[in-house]
Structure formats: structure tokens, C-alpha cells
VOLUM-529724 format. One line per 2 residues: their letters; for each residue x, y, z of C-alpha. Coordinates in Angstrom, 2 decimals, always signed. Example, Ala and Ser with C-alpha at 12.3 -4.5 7.8 and 13.67 -1.06 7.14 Angstrom:
BEGIN
as = +12.30:-4.50:+7.80 | +13.67:-1.06:+7.14
# end
This chain:
BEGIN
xx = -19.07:+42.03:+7.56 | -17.24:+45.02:+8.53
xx = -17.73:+46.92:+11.24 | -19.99:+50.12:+11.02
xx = -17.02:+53.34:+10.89 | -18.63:+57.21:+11.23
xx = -18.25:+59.20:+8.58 | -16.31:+62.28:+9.16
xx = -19.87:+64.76:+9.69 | -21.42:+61.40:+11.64
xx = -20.77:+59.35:+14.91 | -21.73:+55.36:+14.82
xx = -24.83:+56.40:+16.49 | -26.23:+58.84:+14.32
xx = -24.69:+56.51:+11.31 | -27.04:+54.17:+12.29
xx = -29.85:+56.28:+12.43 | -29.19:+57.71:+8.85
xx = -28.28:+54.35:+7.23 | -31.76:+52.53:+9.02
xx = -34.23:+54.87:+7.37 | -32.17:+55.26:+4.32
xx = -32.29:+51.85:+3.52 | -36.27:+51.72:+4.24
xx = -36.60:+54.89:+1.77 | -35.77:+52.51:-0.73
xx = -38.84:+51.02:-0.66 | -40.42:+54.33:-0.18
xx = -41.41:+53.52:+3.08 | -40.78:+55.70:+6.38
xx = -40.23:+54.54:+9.90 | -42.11:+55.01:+13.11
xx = -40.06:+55.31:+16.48 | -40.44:+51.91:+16.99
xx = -39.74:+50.79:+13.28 | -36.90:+52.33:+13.76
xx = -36.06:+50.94:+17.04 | -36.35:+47.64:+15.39
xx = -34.28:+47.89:+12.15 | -31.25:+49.70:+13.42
xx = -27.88:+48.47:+11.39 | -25.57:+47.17:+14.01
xx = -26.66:+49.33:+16.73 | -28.52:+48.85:+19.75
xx = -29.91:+52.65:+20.67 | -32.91:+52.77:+22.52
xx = -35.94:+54.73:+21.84 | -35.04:+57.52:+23.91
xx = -31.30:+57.50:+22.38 | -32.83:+57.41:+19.23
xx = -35.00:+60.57:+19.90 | -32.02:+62.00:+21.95
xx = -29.30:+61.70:+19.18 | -31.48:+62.61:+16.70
xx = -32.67:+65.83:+18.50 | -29.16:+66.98:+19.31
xx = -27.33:+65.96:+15.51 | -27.29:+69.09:+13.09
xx = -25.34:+66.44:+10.83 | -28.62:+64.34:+10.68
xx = -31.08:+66.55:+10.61 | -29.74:+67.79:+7.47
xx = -30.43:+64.23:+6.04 | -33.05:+62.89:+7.78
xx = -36.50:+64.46:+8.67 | -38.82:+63.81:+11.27
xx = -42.67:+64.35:+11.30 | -46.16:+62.86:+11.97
xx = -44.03:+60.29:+14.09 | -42.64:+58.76:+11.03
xx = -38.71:+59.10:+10.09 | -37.94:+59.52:+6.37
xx = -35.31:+61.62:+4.12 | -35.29:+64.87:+4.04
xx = -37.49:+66.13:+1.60 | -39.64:+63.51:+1.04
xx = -42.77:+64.11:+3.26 | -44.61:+62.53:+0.31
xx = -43.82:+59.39:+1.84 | -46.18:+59.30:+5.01
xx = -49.40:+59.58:+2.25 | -47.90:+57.29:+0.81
xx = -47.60:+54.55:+3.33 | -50.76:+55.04:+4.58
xx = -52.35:+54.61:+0.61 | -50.11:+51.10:+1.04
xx = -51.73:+49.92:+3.85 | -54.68:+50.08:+3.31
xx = -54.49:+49.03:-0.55 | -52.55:+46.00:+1.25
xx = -55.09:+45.00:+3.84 | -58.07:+44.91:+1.04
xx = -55.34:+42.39:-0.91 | -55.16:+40.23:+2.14
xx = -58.83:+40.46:+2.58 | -59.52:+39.23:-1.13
xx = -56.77:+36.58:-0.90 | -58.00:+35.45:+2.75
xx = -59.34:+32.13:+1.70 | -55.89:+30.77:+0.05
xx = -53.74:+31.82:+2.56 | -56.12:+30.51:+5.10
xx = -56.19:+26.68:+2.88 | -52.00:+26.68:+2.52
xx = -51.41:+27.79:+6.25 | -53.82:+24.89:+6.62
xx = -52.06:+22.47:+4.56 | -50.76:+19.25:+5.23
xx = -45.79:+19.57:+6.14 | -46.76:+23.71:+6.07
xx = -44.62:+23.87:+9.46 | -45.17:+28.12:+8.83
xx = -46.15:+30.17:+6.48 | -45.32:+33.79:+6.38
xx = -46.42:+36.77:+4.03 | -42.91:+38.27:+2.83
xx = -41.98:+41.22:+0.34 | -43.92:+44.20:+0.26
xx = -46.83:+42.66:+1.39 | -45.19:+41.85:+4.58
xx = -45.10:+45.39:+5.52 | -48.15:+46.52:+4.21
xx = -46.47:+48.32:+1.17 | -47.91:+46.85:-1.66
xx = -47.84:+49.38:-4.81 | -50.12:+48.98:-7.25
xx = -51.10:+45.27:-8.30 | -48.14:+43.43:-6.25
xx = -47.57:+40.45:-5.97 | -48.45:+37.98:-3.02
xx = -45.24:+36.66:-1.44 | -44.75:+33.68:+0.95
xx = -41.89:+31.81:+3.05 | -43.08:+28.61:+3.68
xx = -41.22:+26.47:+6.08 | -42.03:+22.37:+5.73
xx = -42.17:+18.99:+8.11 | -39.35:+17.05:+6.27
xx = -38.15:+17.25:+3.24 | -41.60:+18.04:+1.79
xx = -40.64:+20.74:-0.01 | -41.78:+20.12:-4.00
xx = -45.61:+18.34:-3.09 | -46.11:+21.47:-1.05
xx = -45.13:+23.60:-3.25 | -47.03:+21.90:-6.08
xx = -50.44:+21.62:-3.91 | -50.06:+25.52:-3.33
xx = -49.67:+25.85:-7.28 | -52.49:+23.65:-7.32
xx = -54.75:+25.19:-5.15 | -53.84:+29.30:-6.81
xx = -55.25:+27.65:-9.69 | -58.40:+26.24:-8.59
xx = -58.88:+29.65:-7.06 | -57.79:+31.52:-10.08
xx = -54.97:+32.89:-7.61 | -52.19:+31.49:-10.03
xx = -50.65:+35.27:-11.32 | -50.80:+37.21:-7.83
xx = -49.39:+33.83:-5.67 | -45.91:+33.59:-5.46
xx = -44.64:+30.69:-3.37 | -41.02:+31.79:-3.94
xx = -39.09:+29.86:-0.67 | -39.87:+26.78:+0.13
xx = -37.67:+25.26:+3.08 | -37.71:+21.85:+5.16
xx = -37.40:+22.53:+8.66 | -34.07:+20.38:+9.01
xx = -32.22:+23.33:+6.11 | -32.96:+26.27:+7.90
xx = -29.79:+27.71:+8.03 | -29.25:+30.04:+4.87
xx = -26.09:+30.51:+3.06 | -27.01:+34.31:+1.99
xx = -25.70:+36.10:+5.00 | -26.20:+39.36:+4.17
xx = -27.71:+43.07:+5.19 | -30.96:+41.70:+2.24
xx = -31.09:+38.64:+3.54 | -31.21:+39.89:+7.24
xx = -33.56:+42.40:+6.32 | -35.73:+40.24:+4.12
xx = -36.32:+37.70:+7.57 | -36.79:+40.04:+10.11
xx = -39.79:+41.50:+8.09 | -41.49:+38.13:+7.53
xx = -44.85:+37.84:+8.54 | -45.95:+34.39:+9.67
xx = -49.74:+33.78:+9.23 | -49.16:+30.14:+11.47
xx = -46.16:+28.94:+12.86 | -44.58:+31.41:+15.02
xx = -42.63:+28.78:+17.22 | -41.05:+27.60:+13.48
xx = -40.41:+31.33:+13.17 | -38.14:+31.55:+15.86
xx = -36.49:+28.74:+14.91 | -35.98:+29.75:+11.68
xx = -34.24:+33.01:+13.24 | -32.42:+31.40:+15.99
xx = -30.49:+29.00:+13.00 | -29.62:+32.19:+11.53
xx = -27.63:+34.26:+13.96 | -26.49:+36.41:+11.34
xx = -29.67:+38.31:+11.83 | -28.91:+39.14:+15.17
xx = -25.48:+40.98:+13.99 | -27.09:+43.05:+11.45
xx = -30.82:+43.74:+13.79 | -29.18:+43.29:+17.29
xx = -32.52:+45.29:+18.41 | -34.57:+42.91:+16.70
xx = -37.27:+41.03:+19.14 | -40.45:+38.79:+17.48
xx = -43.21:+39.30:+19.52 | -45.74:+38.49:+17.39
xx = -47.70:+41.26:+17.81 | -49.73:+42.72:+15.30
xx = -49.91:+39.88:+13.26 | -52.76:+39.12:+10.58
xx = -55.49:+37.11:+11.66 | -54.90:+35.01:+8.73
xx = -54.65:+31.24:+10.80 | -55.89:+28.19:+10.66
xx = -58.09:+26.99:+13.77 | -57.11:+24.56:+16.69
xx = -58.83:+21.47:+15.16 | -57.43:+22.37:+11.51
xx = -54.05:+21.62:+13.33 | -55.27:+18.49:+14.91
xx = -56.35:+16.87:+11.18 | -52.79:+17.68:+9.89
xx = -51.81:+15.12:+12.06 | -53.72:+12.93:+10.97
xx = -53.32:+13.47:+7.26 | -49.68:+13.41:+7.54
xx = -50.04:+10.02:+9.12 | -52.64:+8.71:+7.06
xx = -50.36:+9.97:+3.80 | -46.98:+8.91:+5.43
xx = -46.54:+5.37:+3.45 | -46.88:+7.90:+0.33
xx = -45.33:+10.95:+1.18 | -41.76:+10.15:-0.21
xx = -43.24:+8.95:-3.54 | -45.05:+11.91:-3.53
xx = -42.31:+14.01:-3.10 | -40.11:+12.36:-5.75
xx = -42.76:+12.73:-9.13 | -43.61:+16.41:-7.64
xx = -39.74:+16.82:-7.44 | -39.25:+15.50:-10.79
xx = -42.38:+17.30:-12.38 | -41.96:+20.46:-11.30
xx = -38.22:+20.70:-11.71 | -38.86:+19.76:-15.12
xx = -41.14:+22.41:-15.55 | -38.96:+25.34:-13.72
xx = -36.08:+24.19:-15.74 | -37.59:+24.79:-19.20
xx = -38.45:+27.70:-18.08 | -35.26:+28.83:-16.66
xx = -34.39:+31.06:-19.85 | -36.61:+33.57:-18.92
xx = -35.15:+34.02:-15.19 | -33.30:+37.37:-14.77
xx = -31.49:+36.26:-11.39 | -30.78:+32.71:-12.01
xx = -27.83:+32.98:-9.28 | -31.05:+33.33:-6.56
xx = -32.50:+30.42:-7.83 | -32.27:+26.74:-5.73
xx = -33.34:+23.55:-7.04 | -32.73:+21.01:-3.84
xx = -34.57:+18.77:-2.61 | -34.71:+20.33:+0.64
xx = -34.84:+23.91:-0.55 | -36.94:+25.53:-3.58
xx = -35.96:+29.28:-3.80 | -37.58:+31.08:-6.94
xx = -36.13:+34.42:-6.93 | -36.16:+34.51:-10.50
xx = -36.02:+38.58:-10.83 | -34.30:+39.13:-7.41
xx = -33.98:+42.88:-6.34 | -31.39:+42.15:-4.19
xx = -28.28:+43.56:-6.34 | -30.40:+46.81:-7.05
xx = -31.37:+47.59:-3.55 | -27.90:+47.03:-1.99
xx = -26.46:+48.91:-4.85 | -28.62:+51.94:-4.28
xx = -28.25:+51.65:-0.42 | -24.49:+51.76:-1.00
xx = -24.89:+55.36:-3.33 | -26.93:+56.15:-0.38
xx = -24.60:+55.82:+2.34 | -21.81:+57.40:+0.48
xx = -23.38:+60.15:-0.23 | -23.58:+61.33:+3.91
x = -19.76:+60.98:+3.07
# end
């Protein structure tokens, strides 16, 4: 990763400013102060630099507007409607789709499961899709996955869930070190499991480099979670299921590969696809290519 260089009408600082909410506009979505604060590229302004530099940079005011408390590109004000439509089309998805993502966080290896994609930020356009990271005890990866398949479609939940990564807790280091990647993990939204979470980001340090501003709280999470004695019986079940578990695994392994496999002709990103037993990653029309691509015609243009 290179180091971020000003452009010759922009200092690191206010390149950081300019290239944070650019890459947010993206997915037409401005920033708050504190957004902002969050998802700075490889800077660590605080707040009050933030407001400071931008109040005092002719150079960024040009490309970046500021209004309602929300920090978006110039000229497109449309945007803070916009987000607010998202929202709240989002939380009435998450309402309707309570009961499944209460039953998976509940599940049986689910170590954490988060809400990721647009849903995670409350951006969902139209009739999205609903995205989640699911972290696992052991190399439970495929029956997991299958029981959450199982369960959408018992539910008639099977087109709107998308259980697209699927990791054991002893892979959670990712090879994708990236600005998507980084971006794509800080903005996960775990409905149970926020001790896995930070695990999950602390075997990623990458993330750190890109968001050193970064900090997971946990506040403001969805009350999406399963309840204190829900966590008690997956104990038990685990241990009551543990002479079976690896069998388990293996035919949902072997099934479901099967399955993705003959399927795999109709995957537009098959390079963002991972078939392991310890990782199941179903980007099968990954954005990531587009966005980064756009971002970069972005960031040349303040040039």
C-alpha cells in the first residue's frame, strides 16, 4: 500500500477528507462528523481538525460540500433525502426479517453473525438483498451454512438471504488486504458476537492501516440478539451433537459444494469465490473491481 501523497491543490489532510467521503458517495451515501471521523483513509484527524481543515481549505470546498451535518460532493445535496429514505426502508427490512436473523444468531458454531453490505449501513435501495458475515466454532463452516439455507427456506426467506462469508474462527485472517476489504469489515454489523468481532479485526491489522481512526464500540447496534439462556442451550447442543458434528460437516461439505459447483457457470466474479473447508466466500457478482475502479477516477480527478 502506498503511502497517501497530496495532490498539487491538496495537503494529506484535506486528501483525506476528500478521498473519505468520495469513496462513501459511491454508494450514494453522505457522512456525518463522526462517520467521517471514523472512515478517514490513512489519517488520524480529529473531529475538530476535521471541521478546522475543512473550514479553512478553498481547495476542498470546491469538491466537497457540507450541510445538515452530513458531508457529501459538491452538488449532490440529493443525497441527505436520500439516506434518510434508506434508513428507514432498511429498518422496516430488518423488522420483517427479525425472526431469521434472530434463529441463525441463535444457531448452534454461529460464533457471530453480522449484517454486512448495504444493509449494514442502513442503505438498502430498493429490494436489496440481506447480507451476513458469519463467523463459526471450528471448522463448521458448510452445516451452518446449509442450516441457514435451510431455515430461509422454511421461512420463504431463500431470495432476500444471502449467507455470502462463512468463516471458522481458527481462519480469520483474510488474504484480501485491501482499501474494499478494509472498508467492507469496519462496516459490519454484528447482531451477536461482538467479542468474535474484535477478534476478527484484531487478526486483521490491515484494517487498522487503512481506518487508523477506527474504534468498535458497539454502539448503536440492532437489537437483533439472541437471549442469555439461548446462549446457554448452544452449549449444550454443540455437546450433545459433538460425536456427529464432523460427519455432519463432511456430507454438508460434499452436498453443497456439489451444488455451488454446478452452478458456478453463472458466477460473474468467480476469482471472489472460496470453496475451503474452513472458509465459504460466495461473492459470486462481487462489486469490488467497480467500486475501486470508480474511486480511483474519483481521486484523480482532484488531480
Amino acid at each position: 500500500m502506498r503511502a497517501m501523497e497530496a495532490t498539487p491543490g491538496m495537503t494529506p489532510a484535506e486528501l483525506a477528507i476528500a478521498r473519505s467521503v468520495l469513496y462513501a458517495s459511491i454508494f450514494d451515501y453522505p457522512l456525518t462528523l463522526a462517520q467521517l471521523r471514523q472512515t478517514l483513509i490513512e489519517s488520524t484527524l480529529t473531529p475538530s481538525e476535521i471541521v478546522s481543515v475543512y473550514t479553512g481549505s478553498e481547495a476542498l470546498q470546491k469538491t466537497i460540500e457540507q450541510r445538515e451535518g452530513f458531508y457529501f460532493p459538491r452538488g449532490r445535496g440529493d443525497l441527505i433525502a436520500e439516506r434518510r429514505r434508506r434508513e428507514a426502508r432498511s429498518r422496516r427490512f430488518l423488522d420483517h426479517h427479525r425472526l431469521v436473523l434472530s434463529l441463525i444468531a441463535a444457531m448452534p458454531y454461529v460464533r457471530m453473525a453480522a449484517l454486512s453490505g448495504s444493509v449494514a449501513h442502513l442503505n438498502l435501495d430498493g429490494d436489496g438483498d440481506l447480507d451476513l458475515f458469519i463467523i463459526t466454532k471450528g471448522k463448521q463452516v458448510w452445516s451452518v451454512t446449509v442450516a441457514c439455507v435451510i431455515i430461509a427456506k422454511l421461512l420463504r426467506r431463500r431470495r432476500t438471504l444471502c449467507v455470502n462469508f462463512v468463516v471458522a474462527d481458527s481462519a480469520l485472517a483474510l488474504e484480501q488486504q485491501d482499501l474494499f476489504t478494509a472498508s467492507q469489515i469496519i462496516h459490519l454489523k454484528p447482531l451477536v458476537g461482538q467479542a468474535e468481532y474484535r477478534r476478527f479485526l484484531a487478526e486483521n491489522p490491515f484494517v487498522a492501516r487503512f481506518y487508523p481512526n477506527f474504534h468498535y464500540t458497539g454502539v448503536g447496534r440492532l437489537p437483533i440478539r439472541p437471549r442469555r439462556i439461548v446462549g446457554a442451550l448452544k452449549g449444550i447442543v454443540e455437546t450433545v451433537m459433538l460425536p456427529v458434528s464432523a460427519l455432519v460437516e463432511r456430507v454438508c461439505r460434499r452436498a453443497y459444494r456439489a451444488y455451488l459447483v454446478r452452478r458456478s457457470a453463472t458466477w460473474r466474479s468467480p476469482e471472489q469465490v472460496r470453496l475451503e473447508p474452513d472458509c465459504l466466500k460466495l461473492h459470486t457478482q462481487s462489486h469490488r473491481q467497480s467500486v475501486l475502479a470508480r474511486f480511483g477516477s474519483a481521486v484523480k480527478e482532484l488531480e
